[in-house]
PyMOL Python script that loads the backbone (N, CA, C, O; Angstrom):
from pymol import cmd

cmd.read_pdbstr("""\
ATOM      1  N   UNK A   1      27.488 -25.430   7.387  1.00  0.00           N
ATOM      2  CA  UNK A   1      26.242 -24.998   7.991  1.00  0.00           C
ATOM      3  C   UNK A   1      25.122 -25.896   7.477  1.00  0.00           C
ATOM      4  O   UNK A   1      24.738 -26.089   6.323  1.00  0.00           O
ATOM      5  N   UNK A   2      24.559 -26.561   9.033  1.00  0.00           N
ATOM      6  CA  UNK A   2      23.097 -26.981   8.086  1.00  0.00           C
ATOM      7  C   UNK A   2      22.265 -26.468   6.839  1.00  0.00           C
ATOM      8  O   UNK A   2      22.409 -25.321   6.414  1.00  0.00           O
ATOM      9  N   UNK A   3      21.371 -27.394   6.266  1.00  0.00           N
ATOM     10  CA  UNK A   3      20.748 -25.618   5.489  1.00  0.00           C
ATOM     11  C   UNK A   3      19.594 -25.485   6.515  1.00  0.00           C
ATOM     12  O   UNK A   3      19.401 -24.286   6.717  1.00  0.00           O
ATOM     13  N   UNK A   4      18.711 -26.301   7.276  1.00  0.00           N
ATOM     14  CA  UNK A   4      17.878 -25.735   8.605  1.00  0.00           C
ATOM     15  C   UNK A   4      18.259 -24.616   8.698  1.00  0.00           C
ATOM     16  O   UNK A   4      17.639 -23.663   8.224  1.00  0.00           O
ATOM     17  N   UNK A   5      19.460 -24.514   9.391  1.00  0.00           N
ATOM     18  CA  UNK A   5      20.163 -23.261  10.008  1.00  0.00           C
ATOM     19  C   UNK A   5      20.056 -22.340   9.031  1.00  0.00           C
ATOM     20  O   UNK A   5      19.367 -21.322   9.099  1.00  0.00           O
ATOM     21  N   UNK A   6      20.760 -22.696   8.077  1.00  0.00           N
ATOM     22  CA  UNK A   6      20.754 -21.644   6.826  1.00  0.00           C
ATOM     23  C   UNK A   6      19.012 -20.957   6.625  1.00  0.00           C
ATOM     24  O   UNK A   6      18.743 -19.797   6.939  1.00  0.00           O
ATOM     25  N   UNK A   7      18.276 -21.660   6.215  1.00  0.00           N
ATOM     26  CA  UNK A   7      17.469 -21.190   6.024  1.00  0.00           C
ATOM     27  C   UNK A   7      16.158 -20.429   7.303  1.00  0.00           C
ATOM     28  O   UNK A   7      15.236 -19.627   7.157  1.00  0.00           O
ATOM     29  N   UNK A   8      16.622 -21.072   8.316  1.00  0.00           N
ATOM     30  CA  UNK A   8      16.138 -20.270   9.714  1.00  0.00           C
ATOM     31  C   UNK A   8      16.404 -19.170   9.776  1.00  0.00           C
ATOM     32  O   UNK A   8      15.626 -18.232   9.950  1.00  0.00           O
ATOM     33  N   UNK A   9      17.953 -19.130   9.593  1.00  0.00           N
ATOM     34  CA  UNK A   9      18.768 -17.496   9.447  1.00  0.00           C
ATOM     35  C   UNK A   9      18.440 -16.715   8.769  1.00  0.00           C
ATOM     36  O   UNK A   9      18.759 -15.587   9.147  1.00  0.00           O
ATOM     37  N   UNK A  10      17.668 -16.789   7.459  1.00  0.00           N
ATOM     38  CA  UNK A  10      17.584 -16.221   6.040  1.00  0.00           C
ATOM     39  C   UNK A  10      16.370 -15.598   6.637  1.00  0.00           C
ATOM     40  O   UNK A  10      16.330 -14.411   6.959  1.00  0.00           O
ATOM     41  N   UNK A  11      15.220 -16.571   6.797  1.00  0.00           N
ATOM     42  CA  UNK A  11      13.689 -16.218   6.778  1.00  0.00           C
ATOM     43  C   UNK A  11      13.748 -14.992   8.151  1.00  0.00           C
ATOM     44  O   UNK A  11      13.091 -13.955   8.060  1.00  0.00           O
ATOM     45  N   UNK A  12      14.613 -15.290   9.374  1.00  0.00           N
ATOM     46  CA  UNK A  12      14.887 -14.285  10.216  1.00  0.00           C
ATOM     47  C   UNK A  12      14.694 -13.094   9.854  1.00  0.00           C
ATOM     48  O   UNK A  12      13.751 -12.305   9.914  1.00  0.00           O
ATOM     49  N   UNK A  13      16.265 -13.073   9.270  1.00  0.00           N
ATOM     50  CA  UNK A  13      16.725 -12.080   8.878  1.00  0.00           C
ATOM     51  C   UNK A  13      15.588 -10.940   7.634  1.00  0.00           C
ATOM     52  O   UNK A  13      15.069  -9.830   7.754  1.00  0.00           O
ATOM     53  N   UNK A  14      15.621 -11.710   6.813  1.00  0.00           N
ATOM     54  CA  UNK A  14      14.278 -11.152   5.845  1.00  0.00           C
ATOM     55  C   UNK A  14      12.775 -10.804   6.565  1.00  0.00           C
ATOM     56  O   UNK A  14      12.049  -9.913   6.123  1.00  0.00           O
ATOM     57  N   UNK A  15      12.472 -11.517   7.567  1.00  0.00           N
ATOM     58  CA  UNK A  15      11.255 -11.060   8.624  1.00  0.00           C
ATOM     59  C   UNK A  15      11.887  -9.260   9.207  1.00  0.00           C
ATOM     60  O   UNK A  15      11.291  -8.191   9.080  1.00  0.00           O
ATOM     61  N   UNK A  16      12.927  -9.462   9.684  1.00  0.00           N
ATOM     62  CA  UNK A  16      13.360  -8.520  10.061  1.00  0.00           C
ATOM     63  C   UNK A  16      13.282  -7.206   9.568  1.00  0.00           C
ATOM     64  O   UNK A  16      12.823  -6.199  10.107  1.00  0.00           O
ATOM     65  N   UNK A  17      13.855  -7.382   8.345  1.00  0.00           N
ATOM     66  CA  UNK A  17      13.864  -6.419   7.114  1.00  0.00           C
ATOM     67  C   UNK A  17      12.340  -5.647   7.109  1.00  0.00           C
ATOM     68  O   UNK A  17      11.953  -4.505   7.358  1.00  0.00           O
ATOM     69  N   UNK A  18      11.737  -6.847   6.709  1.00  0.00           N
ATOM     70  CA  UNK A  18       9.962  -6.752   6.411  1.00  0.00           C
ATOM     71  C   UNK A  18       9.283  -5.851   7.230  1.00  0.00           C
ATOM     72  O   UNK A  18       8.763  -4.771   6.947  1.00  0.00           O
ATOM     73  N   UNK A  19       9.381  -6.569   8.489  1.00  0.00           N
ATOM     74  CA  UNK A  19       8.698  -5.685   9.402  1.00  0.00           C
ATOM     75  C   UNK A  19       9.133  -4.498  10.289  1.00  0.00           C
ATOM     76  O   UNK A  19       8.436  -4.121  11.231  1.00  0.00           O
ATOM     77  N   UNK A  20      10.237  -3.954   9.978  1.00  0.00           N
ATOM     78  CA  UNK A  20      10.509  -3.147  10.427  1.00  0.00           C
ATOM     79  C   UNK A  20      10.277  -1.497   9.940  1.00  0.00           C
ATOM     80  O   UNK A  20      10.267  -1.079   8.782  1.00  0.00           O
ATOM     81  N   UNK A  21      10.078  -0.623  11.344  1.00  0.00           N
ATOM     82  CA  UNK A  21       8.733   0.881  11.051  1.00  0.00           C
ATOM     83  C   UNK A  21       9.502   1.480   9.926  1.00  0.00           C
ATOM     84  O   UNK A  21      10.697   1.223   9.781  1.00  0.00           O
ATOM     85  N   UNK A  22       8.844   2.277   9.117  1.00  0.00           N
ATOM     86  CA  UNK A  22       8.917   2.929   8.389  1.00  0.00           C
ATOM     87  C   UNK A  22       8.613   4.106   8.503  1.00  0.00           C
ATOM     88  O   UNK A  22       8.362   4.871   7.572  1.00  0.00           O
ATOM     89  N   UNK A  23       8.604   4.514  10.379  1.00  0.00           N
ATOM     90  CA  UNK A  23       7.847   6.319   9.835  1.00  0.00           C
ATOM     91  C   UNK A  23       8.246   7.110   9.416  1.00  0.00           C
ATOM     92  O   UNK A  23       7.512   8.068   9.175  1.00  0.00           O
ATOM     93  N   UNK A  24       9.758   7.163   9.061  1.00  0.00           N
ATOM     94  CA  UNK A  24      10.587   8.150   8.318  1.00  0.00           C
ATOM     95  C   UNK A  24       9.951   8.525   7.057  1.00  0.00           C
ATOM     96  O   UNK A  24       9.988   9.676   6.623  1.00  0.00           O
ATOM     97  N   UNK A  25       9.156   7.204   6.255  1.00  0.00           N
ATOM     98  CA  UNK A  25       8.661   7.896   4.958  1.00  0.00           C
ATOM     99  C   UNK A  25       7.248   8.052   4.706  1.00  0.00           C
ATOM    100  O   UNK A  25       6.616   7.929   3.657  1.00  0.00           O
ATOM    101  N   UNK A  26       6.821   8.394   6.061  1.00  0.00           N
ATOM    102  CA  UNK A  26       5.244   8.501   6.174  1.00  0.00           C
ATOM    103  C   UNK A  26       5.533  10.475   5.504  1.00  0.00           C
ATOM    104  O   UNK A  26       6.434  11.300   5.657  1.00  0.00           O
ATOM    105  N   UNK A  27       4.004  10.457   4.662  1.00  0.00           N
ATOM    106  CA  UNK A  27       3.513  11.775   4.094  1.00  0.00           C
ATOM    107  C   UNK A  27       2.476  12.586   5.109  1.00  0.00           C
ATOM    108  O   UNK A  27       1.657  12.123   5.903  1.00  0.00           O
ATOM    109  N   UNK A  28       2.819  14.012   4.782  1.00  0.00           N
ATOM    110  CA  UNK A  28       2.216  14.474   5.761  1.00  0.00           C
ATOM    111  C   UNK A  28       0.329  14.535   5.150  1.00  0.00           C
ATOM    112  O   UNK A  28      -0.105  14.021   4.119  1.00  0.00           O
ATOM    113  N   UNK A  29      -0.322  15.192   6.015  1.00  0.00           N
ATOM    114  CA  UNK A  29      -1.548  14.923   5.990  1.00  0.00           C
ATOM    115  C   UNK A  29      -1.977  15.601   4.048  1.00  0.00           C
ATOM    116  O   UNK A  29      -2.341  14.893   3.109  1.00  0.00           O
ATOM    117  N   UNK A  30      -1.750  17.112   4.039  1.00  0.00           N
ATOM    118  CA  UNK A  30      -2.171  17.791   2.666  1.00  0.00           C
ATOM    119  C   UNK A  30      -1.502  16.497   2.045  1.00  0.00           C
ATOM    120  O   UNK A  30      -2.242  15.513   2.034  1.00  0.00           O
ATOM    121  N   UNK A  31      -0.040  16.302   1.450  1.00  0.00           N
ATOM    122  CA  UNK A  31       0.312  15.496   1.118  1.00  0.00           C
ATOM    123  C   UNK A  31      -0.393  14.300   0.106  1.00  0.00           C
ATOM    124  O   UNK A  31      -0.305  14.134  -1.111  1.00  0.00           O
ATOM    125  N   UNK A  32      -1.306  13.366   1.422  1.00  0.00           N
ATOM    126  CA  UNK A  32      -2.265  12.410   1.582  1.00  0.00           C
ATOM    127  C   UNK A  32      -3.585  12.725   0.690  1.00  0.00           C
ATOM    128  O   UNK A  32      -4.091  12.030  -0.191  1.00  0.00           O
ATOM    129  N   UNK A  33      -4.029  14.137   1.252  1.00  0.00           N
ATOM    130  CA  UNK A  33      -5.400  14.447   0.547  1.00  0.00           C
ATOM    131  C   UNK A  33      -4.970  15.046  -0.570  1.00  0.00           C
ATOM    132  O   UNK A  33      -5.870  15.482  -1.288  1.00  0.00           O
ATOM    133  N   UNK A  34      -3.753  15.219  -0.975  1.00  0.00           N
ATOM    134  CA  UNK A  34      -3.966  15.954  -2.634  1.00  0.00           C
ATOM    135  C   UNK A  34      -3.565  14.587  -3.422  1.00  0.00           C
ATOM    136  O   UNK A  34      -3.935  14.563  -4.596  1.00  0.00           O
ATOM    137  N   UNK A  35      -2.870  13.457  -2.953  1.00  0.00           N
ATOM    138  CA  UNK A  35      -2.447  12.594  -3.749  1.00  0.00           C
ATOM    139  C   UNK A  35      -4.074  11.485  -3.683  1.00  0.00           C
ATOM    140  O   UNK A  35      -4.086  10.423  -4.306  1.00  0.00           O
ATOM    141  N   UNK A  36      -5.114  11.873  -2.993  1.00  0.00           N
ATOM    142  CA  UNK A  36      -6.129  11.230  -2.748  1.00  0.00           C
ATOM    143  C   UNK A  36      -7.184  11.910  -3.835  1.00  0.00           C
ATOM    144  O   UNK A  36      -7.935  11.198  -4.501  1.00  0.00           O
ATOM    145  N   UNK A  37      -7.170  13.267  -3.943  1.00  0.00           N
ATOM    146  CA  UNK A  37      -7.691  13.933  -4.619  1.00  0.00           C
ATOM    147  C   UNK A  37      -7.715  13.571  -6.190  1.00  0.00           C
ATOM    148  O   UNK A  37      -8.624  13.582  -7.020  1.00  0.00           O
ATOM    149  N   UNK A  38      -6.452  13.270  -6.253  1.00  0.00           N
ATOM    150  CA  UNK A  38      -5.704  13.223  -7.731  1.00  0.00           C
ATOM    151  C   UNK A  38      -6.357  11.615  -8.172  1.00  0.00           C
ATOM    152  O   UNK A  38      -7.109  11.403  -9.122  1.00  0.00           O
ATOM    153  N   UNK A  39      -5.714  10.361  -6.973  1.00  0.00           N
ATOM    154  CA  UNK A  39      -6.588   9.223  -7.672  1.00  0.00           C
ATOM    155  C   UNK A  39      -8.012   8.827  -7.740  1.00  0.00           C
ATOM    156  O   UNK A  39      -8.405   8.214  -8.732  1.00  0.00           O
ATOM    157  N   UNK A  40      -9.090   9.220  -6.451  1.00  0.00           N
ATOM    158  CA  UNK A  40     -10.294   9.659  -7.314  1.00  0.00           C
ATOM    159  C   UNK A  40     -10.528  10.386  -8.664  1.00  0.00           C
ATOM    160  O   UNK A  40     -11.490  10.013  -9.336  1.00  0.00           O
ATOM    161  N   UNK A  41      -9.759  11.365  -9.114  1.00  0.00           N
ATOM    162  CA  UNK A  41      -9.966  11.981 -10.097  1.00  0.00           C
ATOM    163  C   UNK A  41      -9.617  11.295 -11.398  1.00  0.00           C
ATOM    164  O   UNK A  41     -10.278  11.412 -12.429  1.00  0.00           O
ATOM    165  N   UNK A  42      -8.351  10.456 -11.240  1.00  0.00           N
ATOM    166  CA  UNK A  42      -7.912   9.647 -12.070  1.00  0.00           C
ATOM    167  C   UNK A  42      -9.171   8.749 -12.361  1.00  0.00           C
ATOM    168  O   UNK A  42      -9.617   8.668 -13.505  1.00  0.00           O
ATOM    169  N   UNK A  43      -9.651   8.176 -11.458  1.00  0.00           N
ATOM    170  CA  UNK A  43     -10.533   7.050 -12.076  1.00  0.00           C
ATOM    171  C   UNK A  43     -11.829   7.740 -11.898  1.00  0.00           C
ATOM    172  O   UNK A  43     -12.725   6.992 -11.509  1.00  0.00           O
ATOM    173  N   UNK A  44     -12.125   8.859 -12.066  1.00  0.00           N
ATOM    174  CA  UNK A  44     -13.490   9.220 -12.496  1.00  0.00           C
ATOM    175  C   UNK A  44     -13.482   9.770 -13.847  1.00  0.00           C
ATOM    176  O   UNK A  44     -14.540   9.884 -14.466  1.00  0.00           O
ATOM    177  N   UNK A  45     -12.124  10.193 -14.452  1.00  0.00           N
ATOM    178  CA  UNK A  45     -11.610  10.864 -15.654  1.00  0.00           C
ATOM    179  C   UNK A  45     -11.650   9.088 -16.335  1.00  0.00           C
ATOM    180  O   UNK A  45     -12.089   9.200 -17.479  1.00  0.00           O
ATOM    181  N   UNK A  46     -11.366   7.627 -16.044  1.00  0.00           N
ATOM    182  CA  UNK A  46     -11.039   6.611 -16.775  1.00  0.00           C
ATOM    183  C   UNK A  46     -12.667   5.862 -16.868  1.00  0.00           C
ATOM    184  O   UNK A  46     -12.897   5.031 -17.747  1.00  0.00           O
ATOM    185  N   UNK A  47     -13.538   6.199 -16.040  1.00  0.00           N
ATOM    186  CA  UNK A  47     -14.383   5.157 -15.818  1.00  0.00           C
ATOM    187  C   UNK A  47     -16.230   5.979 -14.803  1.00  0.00           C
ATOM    188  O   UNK A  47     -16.818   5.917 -13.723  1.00  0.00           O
ATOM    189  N   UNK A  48     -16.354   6.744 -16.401  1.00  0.00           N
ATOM    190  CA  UNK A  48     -17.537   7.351 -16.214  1.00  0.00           C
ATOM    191  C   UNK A  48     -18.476   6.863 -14.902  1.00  0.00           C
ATOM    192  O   UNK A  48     -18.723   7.586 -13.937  1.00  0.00           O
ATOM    193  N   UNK A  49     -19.022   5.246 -15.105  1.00  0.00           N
ATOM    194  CA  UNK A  49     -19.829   4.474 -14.106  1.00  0.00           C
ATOM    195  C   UNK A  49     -19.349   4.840 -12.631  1.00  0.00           C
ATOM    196  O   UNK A  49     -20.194   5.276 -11.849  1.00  0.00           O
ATOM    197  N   UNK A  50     -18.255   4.708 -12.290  1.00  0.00           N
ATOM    198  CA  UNK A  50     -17.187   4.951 -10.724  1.00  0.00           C
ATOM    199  C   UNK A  50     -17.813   6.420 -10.640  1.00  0.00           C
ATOM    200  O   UNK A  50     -17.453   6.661  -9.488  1.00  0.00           O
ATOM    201  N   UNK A  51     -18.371   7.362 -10.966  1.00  0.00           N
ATOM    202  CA  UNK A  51     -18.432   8.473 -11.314  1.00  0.00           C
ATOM    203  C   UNK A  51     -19.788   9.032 -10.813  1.00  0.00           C
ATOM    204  O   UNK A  51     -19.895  10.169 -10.354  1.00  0.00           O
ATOM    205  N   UNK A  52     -21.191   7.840 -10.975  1.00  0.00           N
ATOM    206  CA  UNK A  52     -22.026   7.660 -11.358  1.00  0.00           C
ATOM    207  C   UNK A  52     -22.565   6.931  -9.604  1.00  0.00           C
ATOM    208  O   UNK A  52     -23.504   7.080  -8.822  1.00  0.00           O
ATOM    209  N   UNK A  53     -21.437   6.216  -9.679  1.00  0.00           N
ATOM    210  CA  UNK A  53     -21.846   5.905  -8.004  1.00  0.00           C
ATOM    211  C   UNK A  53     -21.241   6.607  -7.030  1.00  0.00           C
ATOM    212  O   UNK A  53     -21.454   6.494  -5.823  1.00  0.00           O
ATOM    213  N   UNK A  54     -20.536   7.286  -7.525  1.00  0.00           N
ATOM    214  CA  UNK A  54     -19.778   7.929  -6.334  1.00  0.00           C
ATOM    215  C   UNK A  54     -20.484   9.129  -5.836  1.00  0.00           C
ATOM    216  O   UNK A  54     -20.210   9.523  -4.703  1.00  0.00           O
ATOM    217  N   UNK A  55     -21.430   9.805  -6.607  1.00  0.00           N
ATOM    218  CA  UNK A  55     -22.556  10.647  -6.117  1.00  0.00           C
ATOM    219  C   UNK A  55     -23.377  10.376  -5.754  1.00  0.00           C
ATOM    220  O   UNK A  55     -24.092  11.187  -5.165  1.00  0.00           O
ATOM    221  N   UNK A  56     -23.898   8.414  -5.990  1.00  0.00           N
ATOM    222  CA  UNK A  56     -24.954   8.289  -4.794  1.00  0.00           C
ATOM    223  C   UNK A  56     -24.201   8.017  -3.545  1.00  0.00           C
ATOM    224  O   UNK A  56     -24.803   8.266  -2.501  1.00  0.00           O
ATOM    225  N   UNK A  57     -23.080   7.585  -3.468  1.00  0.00           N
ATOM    226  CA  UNK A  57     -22.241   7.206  -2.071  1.00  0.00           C
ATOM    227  C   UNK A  57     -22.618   7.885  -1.346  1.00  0.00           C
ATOM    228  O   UNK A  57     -23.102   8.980  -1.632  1.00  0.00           O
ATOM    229  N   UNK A  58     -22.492   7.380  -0.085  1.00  0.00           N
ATOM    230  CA  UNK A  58     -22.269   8.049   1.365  1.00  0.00           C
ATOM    231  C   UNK A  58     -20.964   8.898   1.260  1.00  0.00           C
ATOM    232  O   UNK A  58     -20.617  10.058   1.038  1.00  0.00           O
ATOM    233  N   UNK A  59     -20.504   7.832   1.506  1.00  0.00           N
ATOM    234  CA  UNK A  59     -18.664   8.097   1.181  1.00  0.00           C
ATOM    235  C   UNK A  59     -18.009   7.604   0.730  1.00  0.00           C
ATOM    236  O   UNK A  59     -18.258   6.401   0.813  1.00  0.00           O
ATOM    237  N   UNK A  60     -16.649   7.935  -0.120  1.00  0.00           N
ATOM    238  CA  UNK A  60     -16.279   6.899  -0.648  1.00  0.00           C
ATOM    239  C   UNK A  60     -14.370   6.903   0.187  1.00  0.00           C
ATOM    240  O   UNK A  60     -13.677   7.814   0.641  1.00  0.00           O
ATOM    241  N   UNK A  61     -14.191   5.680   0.064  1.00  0.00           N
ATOM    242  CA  UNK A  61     -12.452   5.590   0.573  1.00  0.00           C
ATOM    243  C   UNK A  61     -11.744   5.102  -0.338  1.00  0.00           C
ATOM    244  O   UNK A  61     -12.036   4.156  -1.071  1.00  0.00           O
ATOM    245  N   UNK A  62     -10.481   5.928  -0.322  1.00  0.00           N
ATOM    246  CA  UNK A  62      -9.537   6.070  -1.619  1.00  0.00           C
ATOM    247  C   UNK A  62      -8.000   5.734  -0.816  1.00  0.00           C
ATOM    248  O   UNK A  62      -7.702   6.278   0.247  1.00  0.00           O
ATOM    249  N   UNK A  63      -7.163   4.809  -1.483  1.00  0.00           N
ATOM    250  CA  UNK A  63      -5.954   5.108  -1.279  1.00  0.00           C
ATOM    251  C   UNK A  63      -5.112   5.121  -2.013  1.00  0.00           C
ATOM    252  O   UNK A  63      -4.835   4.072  -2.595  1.00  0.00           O
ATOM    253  N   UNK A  64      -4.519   6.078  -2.224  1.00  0.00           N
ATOM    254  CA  UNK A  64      -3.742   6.596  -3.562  1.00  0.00           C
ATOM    255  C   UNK A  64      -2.673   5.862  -3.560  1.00  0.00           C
ATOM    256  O   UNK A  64      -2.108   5.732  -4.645  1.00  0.00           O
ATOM    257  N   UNK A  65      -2.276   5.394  -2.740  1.00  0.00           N
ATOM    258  CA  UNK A  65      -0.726   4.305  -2.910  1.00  0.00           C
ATOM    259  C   UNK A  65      -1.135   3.257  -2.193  1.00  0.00           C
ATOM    260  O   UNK A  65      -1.759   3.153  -1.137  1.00  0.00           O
ATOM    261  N   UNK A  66      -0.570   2.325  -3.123  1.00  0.00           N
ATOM    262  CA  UNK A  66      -0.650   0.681  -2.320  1.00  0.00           C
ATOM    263  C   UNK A  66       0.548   0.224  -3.298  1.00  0.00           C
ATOM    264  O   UNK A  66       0.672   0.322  -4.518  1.00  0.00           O
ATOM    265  N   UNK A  67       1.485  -0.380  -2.172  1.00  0.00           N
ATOM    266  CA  UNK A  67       2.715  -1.000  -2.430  1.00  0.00           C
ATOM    267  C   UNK A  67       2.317  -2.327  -1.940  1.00  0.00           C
ATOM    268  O   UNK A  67       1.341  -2.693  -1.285  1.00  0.00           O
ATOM    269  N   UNK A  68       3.434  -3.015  -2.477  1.00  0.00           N
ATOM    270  CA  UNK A  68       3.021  -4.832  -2.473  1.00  0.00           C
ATOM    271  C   UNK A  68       4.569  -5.261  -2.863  1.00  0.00           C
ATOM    272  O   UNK A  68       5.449  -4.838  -3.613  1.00  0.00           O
ATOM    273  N   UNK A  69       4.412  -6.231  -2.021  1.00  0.00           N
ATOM    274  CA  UNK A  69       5.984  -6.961  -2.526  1.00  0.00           C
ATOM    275  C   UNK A  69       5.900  -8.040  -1.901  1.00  0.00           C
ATOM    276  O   UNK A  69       5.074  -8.124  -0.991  1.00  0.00           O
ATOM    277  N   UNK A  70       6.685  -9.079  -2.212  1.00  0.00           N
ATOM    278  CA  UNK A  70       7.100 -10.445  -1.784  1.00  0.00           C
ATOM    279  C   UNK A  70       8.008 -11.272  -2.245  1.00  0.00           C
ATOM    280  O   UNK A  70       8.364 -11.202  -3.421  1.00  0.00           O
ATOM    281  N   UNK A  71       8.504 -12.154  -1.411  1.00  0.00           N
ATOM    282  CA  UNK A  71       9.651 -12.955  -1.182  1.00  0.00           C
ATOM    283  C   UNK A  71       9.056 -14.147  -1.176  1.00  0.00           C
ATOM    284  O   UNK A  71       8.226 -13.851  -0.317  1.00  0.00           O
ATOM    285  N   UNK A  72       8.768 -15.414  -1.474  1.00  0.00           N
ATOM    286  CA  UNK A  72       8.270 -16.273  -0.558  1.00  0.00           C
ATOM    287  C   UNK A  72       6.945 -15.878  -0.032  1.00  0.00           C
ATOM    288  O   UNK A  72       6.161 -16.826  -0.050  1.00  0.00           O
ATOM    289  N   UNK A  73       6.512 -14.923   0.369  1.00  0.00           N
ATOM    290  CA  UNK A  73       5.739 -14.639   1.607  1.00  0.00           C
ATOM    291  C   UNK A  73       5.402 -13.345   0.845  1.00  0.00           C
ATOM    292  O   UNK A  73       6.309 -12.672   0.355  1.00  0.00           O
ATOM    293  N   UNK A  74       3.696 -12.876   0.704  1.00  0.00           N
ATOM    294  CA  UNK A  74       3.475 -11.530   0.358  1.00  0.00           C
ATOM    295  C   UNK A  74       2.997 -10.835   1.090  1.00  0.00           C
ATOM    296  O   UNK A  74       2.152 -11.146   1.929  1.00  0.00           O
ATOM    297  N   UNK A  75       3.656  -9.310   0.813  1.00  0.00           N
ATOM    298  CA  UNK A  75       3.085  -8.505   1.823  1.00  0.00           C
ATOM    299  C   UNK A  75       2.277  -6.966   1.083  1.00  0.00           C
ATOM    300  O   UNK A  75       2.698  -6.586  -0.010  1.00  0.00           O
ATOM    301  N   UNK A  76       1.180  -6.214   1.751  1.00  0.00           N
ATOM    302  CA  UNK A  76       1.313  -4.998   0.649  1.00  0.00           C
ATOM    303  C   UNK A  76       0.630  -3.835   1.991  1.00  0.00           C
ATOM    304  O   UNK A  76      -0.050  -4.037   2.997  1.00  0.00           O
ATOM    305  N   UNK A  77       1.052  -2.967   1.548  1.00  0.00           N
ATOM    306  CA  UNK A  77       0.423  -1.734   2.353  1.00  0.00           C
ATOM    307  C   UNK A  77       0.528  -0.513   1.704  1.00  0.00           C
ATOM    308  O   UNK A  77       1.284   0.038   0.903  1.00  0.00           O
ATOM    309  N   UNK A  78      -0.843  -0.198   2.540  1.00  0.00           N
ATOM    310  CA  UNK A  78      -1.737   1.145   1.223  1.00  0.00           C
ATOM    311  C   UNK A  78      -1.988   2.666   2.385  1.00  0.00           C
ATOM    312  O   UNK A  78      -2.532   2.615   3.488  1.00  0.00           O
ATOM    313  N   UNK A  79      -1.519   3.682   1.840  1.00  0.00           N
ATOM    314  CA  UNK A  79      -1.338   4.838   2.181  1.00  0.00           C
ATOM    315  C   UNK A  79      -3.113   5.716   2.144  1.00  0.00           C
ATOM    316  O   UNK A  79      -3.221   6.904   2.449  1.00  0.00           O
TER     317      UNK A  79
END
""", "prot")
cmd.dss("prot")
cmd.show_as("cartoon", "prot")
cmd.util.cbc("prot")
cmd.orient("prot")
């Protein structure tokens, strides 16, 4: 086998992997807002200042999970 080939096949195949849905391990909504609840709280319990602006905020956006991985190529996505 060429390695072209070889490695055409590989990056395919691994694209494949990558992008393919995941809604089987999507969380339901409470789920979302208690694990959202918890990491605001985490970093207002680590970091008084975060604390300090977050009551002048409008609003603030939190995502309690962010996964990241890579091959070659990085990818990450946040819940």
């Amino acid at each position: 086998m060429k390695p072209t080939v070889f490695f055409t096949t590989t990056a395919i195949a691994l694209s494949s992997i990558t992008f393919a849905p995941s809604s089987g391990l999507a969380a339901t909504a409470a789920e979302i807002s208690q694990n959202a609840k918890v990491a605001l709280h985490t970093l207002y319990s680590s970091n008084p200042a975060a604390r300090a602006v977050g009551k002048k905020a409008k609003a603030v956006l939190v995502f309690p999970s962010v996964v990241k991985g890579g091959f070659l190529a990085g990818g990450q996505r946040g819940d």
